[in-house]
matplotlib code that plots the C-alpha trace (Angstrom):
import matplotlib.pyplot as plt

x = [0.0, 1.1, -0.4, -0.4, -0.4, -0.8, -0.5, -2.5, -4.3, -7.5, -9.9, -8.2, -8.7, -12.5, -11.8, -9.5, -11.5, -14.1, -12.3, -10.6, -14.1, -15.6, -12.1, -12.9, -10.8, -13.6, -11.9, -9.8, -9.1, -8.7, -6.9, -6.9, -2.9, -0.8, 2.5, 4.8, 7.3, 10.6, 9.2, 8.8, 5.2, 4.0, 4.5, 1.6, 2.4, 4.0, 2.7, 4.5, 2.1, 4.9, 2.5, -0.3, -3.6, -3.3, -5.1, -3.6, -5.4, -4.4, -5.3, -3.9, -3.9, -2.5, 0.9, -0.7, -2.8, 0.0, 0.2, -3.2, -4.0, -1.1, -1.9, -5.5, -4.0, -1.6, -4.0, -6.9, -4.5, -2.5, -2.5, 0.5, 1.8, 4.0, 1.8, 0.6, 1.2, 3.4, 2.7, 3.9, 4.1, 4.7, 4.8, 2.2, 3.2, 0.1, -3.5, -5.5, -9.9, -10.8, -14.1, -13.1, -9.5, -9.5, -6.0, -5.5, -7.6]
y = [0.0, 3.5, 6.9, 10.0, 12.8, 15.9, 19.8, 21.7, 24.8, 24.9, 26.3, 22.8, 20.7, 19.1, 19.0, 16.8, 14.6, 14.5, 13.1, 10.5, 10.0, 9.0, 7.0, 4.4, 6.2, 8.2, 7.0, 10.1, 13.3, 17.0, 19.2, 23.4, 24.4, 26.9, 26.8, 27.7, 26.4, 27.2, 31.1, 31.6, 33.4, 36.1, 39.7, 41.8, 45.6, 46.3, 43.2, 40.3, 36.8, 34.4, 31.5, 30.5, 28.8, 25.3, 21.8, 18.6, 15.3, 12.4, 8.2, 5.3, 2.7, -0.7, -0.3, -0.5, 2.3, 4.6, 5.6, 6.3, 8.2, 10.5, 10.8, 11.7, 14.5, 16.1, 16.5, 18.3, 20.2, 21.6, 25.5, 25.7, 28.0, 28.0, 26.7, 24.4, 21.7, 18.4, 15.0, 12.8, 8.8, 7.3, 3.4, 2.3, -0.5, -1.5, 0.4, -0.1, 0.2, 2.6, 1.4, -2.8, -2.9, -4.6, -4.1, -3.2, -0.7]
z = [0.0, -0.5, 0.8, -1.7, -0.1, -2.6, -1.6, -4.0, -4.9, -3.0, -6.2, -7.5, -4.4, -5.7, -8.7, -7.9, -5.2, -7.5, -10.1, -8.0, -6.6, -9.5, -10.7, -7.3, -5.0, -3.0, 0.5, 0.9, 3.4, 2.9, 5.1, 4.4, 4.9, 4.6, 2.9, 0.4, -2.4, -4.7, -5.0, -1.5, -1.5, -3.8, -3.9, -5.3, -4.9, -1.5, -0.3, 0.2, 1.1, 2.8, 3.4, 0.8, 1.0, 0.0, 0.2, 1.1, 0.1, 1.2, 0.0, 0.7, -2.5, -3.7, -4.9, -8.6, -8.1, -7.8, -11.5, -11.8, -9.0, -10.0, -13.4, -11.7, -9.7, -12.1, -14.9, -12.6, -10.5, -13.5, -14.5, -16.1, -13.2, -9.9, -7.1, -8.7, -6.2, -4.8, -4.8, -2.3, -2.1, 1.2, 1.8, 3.8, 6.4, 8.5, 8.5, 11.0, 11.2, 15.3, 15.0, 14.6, 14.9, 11.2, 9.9, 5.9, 3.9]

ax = plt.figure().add_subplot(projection="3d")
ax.plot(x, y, z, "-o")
ax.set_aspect("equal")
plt.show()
């Protein structure tokens, strides 16, 4: 099993989840973050924003999932411009169900 974890634009964020949604990967969670990349926040005017909205959705899928779900991700979170977002793969040793103490997904 490995866990995605991908730091996006939030107006991008349901796009996204939808997508993967209707692709068979609806188990999923969204967390609203802060953070920034390679060009360190914006400047607009006098203004300089250090730390920018972003979403972070995370699944956990079958090793041969991985492709998919990426491929998923990329093409809905793409603009073209900086901030567009990471994607991260993690392995995935044991998962574990509160509610029945079930291990896997």
């Amino acid at each position: 099993m490995k866990m995605i974890r991908a730091i996006l634009r939030p107006e991008n964020a349901d796009l996204v989840a939808d997508e993967l949604s209707e692709a068979g990967f609806g188990s999923m969670t969204k967390i609203n973050a802060f953070g920034r990349g390679k060009q360190m926040g914006i400047t607009l005017g006098d203004i300089r924003y250090d730390e920018l909205p972003k979403t972070m959705l995370m699944v956990v899928v079958e090793d041969e999932a991985v492709d998919e779900v990426v491929k998923i991700i990329t093409y809905k979170a793409y603009t073209g411009n900086f901030g567009d977002g990471k994607i991260f793969v993690f392995p995935v040793e044991q998962a574990f169900t509160v509610r029945t103490g079930e291990s896997g997904l």
